[in-house]
Z-matrix of the N, CA and C atoms (Angstrom, degrees):
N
C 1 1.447
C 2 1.529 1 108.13
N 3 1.380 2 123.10 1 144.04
C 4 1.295 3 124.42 2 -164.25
C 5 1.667 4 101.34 3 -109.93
N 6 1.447 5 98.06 4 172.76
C 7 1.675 6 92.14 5 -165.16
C 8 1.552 7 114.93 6 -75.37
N 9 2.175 8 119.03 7 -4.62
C 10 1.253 9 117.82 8 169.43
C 11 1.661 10 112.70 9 -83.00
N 12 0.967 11 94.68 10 -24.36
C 13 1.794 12 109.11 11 -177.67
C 14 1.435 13 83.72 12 -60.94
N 15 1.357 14 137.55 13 -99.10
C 16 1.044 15 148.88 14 -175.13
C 17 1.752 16 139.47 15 -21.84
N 18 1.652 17 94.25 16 -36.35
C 19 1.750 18 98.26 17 164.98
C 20 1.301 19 92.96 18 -109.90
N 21 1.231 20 133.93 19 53.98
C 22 1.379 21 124.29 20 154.28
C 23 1.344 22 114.81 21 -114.09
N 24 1.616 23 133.21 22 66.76
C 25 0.975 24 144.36 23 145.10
C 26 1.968 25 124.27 24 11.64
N 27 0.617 26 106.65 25 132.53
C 28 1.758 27 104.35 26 176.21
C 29 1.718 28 103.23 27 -68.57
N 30 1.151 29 120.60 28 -22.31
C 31 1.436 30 117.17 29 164.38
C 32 1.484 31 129.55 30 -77.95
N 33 1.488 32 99.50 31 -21.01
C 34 1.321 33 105.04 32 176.83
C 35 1.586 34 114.43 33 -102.08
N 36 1.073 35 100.31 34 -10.11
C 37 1.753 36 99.73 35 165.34
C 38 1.585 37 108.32 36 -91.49
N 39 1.298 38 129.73 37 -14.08
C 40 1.561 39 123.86 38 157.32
C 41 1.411 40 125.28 39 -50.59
N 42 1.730 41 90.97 40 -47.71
C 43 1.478 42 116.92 41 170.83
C 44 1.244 43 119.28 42 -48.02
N 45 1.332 44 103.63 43 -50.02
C 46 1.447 45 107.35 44 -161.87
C 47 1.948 46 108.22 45 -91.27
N 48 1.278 47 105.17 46 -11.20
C 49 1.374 48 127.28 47 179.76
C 50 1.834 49 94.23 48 -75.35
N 51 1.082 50 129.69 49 -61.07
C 52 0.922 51 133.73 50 177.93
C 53 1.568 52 135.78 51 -73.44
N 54 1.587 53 107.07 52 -15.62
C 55 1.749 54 101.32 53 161.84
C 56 1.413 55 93.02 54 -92.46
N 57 1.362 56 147.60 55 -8.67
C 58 1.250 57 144.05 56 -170.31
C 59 1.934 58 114.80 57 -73.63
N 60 1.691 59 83.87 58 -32.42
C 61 1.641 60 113.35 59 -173.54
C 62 1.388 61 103.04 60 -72.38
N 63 1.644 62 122.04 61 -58.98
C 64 1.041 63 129.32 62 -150.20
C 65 1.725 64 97.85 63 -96.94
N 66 0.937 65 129.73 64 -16.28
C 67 1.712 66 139.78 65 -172.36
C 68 1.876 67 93.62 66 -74.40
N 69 1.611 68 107.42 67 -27.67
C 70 1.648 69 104.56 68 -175.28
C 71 1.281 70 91.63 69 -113.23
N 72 1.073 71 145.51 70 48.97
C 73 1.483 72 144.19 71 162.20
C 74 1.720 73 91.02 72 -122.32
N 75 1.033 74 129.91 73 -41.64
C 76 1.521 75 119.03 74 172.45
C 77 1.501 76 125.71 75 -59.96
N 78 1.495 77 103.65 76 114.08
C 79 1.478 78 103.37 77 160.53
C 80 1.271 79 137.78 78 -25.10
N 81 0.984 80 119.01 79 101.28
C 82 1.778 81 109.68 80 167.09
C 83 1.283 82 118.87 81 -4.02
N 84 2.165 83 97.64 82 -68.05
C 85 1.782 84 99.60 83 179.13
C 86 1.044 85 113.91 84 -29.34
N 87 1.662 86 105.31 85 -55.10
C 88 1.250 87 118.90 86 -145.69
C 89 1.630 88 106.89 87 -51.59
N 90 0.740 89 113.99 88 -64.25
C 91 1.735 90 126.77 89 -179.54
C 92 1.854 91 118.80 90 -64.68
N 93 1.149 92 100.88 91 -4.97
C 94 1.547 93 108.23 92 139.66
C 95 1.177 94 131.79 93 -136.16
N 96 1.507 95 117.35 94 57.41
C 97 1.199 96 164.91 95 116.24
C 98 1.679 97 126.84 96 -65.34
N 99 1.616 98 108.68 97 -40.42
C 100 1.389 99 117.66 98 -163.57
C 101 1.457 100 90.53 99 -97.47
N 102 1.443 101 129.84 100 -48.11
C 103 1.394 102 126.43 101 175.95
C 104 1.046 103 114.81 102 -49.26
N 105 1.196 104 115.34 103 -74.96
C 106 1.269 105 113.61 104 160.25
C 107 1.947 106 135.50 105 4.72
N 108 1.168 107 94.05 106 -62.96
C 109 1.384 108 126.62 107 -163.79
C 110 1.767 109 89.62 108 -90.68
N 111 1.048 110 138.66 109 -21.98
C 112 1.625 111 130.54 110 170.96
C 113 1.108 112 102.85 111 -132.94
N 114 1.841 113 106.27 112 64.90
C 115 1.764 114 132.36 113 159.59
C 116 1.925 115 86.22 114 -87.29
N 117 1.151 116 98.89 115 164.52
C 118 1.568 117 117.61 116 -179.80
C 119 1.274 118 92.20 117 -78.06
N 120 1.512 119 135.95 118 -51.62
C 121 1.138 120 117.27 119 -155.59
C 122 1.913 121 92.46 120 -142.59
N 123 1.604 122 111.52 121 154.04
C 124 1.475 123 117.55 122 -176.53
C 125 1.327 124 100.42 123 -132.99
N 126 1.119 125 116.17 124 115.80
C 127 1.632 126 143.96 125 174.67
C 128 1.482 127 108.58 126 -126.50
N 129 1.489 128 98.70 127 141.98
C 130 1.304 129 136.37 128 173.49
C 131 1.428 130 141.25 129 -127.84
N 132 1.401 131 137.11 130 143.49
C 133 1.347 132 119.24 131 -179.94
C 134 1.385 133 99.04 132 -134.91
N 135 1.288 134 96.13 133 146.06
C 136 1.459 135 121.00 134 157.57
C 137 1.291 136 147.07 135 -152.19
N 138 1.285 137 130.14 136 147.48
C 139 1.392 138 147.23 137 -150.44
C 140 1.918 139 103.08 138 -125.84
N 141 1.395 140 82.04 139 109.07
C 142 2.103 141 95.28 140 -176.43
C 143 1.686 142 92.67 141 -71.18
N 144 1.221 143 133.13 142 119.16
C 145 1.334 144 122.16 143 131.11
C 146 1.527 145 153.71 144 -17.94
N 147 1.476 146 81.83 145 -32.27
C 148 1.717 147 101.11 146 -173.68
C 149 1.430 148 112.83 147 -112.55
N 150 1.284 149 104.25 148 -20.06
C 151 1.992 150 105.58 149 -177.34
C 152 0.868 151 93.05 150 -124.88
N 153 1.283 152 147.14 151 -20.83
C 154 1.574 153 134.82 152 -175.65
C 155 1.460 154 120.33 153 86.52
N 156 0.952 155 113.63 154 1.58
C 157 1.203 156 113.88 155 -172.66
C 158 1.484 157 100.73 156 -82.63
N 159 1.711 158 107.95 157 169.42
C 160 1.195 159 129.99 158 -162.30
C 161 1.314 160 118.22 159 -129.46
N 162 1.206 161 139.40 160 157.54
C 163 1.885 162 121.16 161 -170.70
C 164 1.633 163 85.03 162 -178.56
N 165 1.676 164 111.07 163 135.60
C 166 1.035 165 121.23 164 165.82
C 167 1.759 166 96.70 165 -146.72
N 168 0.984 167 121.64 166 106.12
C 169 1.591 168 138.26 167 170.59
C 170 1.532 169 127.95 168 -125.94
N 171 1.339 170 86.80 169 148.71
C 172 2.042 171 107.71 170 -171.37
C 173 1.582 172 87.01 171 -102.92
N 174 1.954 173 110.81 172 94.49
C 175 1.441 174 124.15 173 168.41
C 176 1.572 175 106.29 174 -75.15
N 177 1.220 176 113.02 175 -29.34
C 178 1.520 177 88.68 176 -174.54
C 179 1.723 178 94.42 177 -143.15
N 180 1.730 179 103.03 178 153.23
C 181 1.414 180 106.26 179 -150.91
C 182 1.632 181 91.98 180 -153.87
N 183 1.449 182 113.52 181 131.09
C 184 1.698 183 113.47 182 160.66
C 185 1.740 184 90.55 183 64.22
N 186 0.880 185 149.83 184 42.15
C 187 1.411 186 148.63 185 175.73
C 188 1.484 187 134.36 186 70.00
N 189 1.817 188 100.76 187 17.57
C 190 1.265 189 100.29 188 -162.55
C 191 1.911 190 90.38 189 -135.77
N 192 1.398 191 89.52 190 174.12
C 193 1.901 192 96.41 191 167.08
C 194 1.572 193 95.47 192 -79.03
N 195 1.267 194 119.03 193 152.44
C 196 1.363 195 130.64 194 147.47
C 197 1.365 196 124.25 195 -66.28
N 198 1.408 197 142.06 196 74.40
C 199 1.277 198 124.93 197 179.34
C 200 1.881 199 141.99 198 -37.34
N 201 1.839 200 101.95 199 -18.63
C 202 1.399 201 95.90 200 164.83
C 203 1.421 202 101.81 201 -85.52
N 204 1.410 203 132.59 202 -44.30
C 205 1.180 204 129.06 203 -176.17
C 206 1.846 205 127.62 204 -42.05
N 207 1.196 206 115.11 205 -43.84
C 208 1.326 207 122.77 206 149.31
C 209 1.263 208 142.57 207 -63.96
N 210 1.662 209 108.97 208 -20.48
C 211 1.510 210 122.47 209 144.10
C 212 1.466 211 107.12 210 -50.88
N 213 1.397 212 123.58 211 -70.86
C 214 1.448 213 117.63 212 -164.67
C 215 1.617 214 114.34 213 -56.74
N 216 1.365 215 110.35 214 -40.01
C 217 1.449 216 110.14 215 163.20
C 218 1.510 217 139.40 216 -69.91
N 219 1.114 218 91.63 217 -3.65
C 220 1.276 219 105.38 218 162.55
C 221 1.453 220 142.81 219 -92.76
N 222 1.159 221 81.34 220 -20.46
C 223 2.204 222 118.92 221 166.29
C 224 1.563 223 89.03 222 -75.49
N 225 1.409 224 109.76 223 -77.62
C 226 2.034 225 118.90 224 -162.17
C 227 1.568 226 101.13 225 -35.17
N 228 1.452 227 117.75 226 -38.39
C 229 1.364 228 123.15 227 -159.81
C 230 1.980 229 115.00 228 -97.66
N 231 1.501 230 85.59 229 4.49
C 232 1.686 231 86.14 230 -166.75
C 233 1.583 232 106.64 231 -76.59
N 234 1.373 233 96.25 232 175.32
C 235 1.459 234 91.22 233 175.75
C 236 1.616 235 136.14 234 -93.56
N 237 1.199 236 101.31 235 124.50
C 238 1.445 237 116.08 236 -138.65
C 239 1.913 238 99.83 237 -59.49
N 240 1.101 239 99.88 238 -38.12
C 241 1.684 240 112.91 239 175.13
C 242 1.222 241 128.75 240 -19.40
N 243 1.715 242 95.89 241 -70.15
C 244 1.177 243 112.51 242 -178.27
C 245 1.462 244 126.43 243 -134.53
N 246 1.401 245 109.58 244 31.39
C 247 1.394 246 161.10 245 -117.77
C 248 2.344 247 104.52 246 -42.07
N 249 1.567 248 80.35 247 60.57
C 250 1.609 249 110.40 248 146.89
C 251 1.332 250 119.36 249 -39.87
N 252 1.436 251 121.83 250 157.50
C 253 1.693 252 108.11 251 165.94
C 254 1.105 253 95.38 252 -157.47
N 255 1.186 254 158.48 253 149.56
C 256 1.526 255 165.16 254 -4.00
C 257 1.206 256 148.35 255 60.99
N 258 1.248 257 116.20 256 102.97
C 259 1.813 258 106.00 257 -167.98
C 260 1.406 259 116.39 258 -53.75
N 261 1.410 260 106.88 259 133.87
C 262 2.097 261 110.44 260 -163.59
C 263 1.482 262 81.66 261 -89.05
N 264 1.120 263 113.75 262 154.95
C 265 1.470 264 135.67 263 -163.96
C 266 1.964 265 85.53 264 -99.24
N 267 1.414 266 103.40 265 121.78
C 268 1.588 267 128.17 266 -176.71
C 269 1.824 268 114.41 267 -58.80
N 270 1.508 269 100.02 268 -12.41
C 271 1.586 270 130.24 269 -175.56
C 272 1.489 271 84.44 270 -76.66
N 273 1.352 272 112.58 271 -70.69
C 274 1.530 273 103.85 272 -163.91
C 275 1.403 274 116.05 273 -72.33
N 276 1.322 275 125.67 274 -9.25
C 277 1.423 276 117.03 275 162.65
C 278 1.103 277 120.37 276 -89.98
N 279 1.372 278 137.76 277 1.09
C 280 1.279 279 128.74 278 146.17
C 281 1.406 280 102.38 279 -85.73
N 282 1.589 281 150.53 280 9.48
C 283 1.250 282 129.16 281 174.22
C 284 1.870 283 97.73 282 -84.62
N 285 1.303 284 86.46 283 -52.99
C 286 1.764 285 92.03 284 -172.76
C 287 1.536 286 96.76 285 -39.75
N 288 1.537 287 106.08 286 -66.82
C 289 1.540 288 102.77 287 -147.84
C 290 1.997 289 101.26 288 -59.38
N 291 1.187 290 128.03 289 -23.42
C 292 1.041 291 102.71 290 -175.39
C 293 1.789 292 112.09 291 -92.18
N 294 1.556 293 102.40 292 -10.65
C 295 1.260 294 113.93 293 163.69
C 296 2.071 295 113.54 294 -60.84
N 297 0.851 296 122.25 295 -27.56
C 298 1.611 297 127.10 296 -168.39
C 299 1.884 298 76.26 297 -94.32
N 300 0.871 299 107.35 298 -63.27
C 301 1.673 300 85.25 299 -165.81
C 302 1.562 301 118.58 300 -44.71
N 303 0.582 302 120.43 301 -23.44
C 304 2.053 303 124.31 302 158.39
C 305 0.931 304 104.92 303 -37.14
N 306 1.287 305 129.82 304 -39.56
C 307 1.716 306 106.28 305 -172.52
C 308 1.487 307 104.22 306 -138.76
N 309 1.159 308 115.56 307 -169.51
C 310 1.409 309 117.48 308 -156.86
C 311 1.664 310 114.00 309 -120.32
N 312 1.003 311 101.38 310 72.79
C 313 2.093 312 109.50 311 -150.18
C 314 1.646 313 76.30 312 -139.88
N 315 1.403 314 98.61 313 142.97
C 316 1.701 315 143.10 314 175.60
C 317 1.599 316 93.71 315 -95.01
N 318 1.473 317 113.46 316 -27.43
C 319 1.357 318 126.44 317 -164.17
C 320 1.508 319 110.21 318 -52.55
N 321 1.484 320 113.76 319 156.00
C 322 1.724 321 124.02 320 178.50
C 323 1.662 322 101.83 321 -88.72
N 324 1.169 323 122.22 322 154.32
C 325 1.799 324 117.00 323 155.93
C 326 1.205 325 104.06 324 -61.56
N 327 1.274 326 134.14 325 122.08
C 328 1.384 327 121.28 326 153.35
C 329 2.109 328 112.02 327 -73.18
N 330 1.618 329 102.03 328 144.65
C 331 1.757 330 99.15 329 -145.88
C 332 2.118 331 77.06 330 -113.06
N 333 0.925 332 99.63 331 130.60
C 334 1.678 333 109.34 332 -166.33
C 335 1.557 334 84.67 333 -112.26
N 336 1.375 335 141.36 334 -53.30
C 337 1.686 336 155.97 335 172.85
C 338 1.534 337 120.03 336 -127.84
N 339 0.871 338 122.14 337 126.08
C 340 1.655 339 137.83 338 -167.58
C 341 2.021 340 92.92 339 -119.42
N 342 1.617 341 82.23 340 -155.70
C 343 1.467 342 82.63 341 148.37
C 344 1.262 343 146.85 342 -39.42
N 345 1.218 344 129.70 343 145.65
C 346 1.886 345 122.55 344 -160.61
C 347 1.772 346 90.62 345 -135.07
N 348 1.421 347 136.94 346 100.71
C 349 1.594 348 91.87 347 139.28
C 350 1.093 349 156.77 348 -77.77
N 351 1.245 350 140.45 349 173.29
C 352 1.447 351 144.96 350 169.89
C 353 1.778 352 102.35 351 -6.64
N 354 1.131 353 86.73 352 -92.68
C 355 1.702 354 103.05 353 159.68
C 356 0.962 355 130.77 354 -12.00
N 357 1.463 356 112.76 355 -57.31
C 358 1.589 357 118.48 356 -156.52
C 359 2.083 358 87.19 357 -94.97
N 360 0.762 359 117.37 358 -19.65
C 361 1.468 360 121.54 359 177.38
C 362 1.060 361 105.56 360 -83.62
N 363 1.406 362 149.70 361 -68.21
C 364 1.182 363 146.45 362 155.38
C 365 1.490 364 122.50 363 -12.23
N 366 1.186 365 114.08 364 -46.58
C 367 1.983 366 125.69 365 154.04
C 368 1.130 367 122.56 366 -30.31
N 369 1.978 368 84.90 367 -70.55
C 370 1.371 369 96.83 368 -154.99
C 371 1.643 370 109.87 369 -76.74
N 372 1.599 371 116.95 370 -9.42
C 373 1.578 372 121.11 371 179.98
C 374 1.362 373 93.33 372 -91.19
N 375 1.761 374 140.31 373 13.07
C 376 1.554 375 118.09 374 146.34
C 377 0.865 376 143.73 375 -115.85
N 378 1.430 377 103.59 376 13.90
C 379 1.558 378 153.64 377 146.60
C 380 1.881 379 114.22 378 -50.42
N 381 1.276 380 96.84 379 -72.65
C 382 1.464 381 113.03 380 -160.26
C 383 1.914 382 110.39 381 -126.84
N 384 0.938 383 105.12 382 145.82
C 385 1.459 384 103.39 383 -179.19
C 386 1.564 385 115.13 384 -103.47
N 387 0.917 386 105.57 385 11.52
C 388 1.641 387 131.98 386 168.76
C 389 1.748 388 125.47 387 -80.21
N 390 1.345 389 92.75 388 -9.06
C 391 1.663 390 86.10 389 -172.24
C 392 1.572 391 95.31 390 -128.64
N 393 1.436 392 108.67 391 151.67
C 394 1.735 393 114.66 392 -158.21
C 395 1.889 394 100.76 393 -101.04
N 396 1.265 395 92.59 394 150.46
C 397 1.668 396 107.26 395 -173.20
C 398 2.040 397 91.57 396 -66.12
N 399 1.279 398 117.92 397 -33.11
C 400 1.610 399 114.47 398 -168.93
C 401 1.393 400 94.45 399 -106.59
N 402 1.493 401 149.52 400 55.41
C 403 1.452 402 157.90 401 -159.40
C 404 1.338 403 99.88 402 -77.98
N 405 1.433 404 136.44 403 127.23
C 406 1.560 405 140.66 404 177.53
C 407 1.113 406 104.41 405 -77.00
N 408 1.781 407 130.85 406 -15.43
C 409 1.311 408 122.81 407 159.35
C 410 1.866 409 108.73 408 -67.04
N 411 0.734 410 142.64 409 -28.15
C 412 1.664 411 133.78 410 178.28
C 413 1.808 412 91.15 411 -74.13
N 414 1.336 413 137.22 412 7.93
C 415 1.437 414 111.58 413 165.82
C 416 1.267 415 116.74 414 -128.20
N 417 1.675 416 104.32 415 2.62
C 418 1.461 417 100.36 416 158.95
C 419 1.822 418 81.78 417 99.69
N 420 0.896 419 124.41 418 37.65
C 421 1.617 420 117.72 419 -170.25
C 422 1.862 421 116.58 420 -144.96
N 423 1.897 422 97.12 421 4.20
C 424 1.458 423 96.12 422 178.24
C 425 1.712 424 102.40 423 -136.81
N 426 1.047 425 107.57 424 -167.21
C 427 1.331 426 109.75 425 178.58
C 428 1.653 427 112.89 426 -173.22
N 429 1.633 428 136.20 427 124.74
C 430 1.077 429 125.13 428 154.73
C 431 1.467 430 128.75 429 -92.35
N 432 1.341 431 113.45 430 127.43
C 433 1.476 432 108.55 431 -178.09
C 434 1.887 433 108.97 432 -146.98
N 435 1.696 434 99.64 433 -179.75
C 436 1.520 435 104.39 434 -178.99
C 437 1.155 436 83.17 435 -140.84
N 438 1.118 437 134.58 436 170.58
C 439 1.768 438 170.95 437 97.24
C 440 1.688 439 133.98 438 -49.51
N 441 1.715 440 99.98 439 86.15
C 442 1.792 441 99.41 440 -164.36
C 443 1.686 442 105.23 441 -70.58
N 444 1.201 443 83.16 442 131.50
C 445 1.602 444 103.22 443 174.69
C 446 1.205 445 108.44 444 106.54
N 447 1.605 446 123.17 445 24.40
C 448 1.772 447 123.11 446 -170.69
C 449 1.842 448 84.51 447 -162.43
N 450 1.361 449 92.32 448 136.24
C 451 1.379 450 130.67 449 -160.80
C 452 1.742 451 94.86 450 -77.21
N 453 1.465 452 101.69 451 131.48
C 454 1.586 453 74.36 452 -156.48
C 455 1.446 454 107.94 453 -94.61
N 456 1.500 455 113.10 454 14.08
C 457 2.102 456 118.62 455 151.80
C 458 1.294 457 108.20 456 -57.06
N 459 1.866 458 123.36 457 -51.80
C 460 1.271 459 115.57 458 -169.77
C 461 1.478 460 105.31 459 -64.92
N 462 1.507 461 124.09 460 -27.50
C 463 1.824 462 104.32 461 -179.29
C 464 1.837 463 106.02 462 -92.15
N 465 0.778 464 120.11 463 15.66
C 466 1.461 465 136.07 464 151.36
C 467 1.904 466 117.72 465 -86.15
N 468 1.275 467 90.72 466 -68.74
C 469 1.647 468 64.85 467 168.32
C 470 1.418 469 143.04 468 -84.93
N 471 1.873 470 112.06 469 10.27
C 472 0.645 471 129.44 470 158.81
C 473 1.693 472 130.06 471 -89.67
N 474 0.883 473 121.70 472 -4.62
C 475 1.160 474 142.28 473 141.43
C 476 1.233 475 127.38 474 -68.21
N 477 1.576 476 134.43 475 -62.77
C 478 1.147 477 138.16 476 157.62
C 479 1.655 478 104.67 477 -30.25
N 480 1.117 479 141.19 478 -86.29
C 481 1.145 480 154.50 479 -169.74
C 482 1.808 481 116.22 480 -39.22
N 483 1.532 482 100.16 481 -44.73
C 484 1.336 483 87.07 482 151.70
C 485 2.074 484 138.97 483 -46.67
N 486 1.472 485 86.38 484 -29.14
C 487 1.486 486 86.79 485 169.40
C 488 2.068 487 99.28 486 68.75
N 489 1.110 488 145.42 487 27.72
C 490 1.256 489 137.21 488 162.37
C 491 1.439 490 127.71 489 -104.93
N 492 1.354 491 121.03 490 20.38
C 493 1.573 492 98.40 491 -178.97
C 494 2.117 493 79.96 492 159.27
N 495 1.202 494 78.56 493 161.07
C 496 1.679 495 97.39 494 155.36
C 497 1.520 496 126.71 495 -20.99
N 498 1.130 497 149.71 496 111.41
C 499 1.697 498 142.60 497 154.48
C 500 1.306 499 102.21 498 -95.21
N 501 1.186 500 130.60 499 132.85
C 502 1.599 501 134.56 500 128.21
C 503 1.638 502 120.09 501 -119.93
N 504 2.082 503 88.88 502 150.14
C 505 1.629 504 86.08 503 -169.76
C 506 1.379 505 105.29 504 -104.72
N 507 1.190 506 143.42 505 150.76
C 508 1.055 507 146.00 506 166.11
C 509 1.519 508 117.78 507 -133.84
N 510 1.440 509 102.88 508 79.62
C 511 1.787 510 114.58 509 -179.63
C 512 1.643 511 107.56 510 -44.26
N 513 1.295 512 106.89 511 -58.08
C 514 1.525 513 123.13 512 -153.22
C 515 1.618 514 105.53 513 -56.71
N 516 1.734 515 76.17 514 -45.89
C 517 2.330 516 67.88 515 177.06
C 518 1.714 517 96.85 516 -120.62
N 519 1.186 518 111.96 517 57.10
C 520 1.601 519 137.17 518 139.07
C 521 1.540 520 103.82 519 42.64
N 522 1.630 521 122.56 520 55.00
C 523 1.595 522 129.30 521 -179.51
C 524 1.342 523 103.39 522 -147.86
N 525 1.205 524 128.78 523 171.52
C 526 1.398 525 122.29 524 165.75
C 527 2.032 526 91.16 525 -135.09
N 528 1.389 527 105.70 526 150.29
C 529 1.379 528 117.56 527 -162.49
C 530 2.251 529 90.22 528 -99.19
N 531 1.283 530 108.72 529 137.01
C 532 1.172 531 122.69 530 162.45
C 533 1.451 532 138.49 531 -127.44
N 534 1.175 533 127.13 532 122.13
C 535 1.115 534 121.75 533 -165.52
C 536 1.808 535 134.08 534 -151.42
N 537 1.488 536 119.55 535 139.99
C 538 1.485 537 93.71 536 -152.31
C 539 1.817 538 115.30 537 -103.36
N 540 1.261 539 94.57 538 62.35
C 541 1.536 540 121.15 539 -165.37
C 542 1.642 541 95.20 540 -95.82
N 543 1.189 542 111.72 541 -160.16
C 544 1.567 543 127.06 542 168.26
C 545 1.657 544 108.98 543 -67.86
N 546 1.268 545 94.12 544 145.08
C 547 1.346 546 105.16 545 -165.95
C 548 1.666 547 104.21 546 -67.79
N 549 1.540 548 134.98 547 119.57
C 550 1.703 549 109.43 548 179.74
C 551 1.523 550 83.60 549 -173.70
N 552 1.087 551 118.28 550 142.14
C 553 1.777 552 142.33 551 179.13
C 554 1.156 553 97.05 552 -104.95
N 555 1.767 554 90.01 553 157.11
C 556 1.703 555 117.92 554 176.29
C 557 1.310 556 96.33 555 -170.97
């Protein structure tokens, strides 16, 4: 009998029976999802639609958010209307950023809706019957965007699949809606 045979306890072969079990119950995604997510550093870019502006920032750094960095994203993402700004909920910047890691683009999000206020939601629901009286964009908690040079089904079902928050698709005006609410499609 060898010396692993030997300190291997009947408790520790349960143990080991059981991270063995549960280590193959995880998705593939899943676990490049988690890497992902304990990169040293999480950067993002983006490109406003409506102001033009441009933003590529390292939000979180050494294990923490960057506090100027979420200032600036929080400007890029405001609402362009009436140009409001709102703290973006730190949920959805780790959705994006691990959402852009799906594919293999240098590319910015282009940001079609950021922040919403009161106001500017109130408009846009007498406008369109598409946008909700309780909108997770008025809390800083959704976001619509596309990715040029990516088909915008593949960032739909790549999104969907993440499984974190809200998807909606919107072919017609060419974005898909994200958000880090309850998980539910449209």
């Amino acid at each position: 009998m060898n010396g692993f045979q030997r300190s291997l306890s009947r408790r520790g072969f349960i143990t080991l029976g059981l991270i063995t079990a549960l280590s193959s119950a995880i998705p593939l995604e899943a676990l490049g999802a988690v890497r992902k997510m304990i990169a040293p550093e999480r950067s993002l870019s983006f490109y406003n639609t409506h102001t033009g502006e441009k933003l590529r920032s390292t939000y979180w750094c050494q294990g923490r958010y960057v506090p100027g960095a979420l200032a600036d994203i929080n400007r890029i993402l405001r609402d362009h209307r009436t140009g409001d700004i709102k703290k973006i909920d730190t949920n959805l910047l780790d959705l994006l950023y691990v959402l852009h890691g799906e594919f293999n683009t240098g590319e910015p999000f282009h940001i079609v809706s950021g922040y919403r206020s009161a106001q500017t939601n109130n408009l846009l629901r007498k406008r369109s019957r598409g946008v909700a009286k309780s909108s997770m964009h008025t809390c800083g908690k959704a976001v619509d965007i596309r990715l040029p040079g990516r088909r915008l089904e593949n960032l739909l079902t790549a999104a969907v699949s993440l499984k974190r928050g809200g998807v909606g698709y919107y072919p017609d005006s060419k974005f898909i809606h994200v958000d880090v609410g309850r998980v539910r499609y449209w």
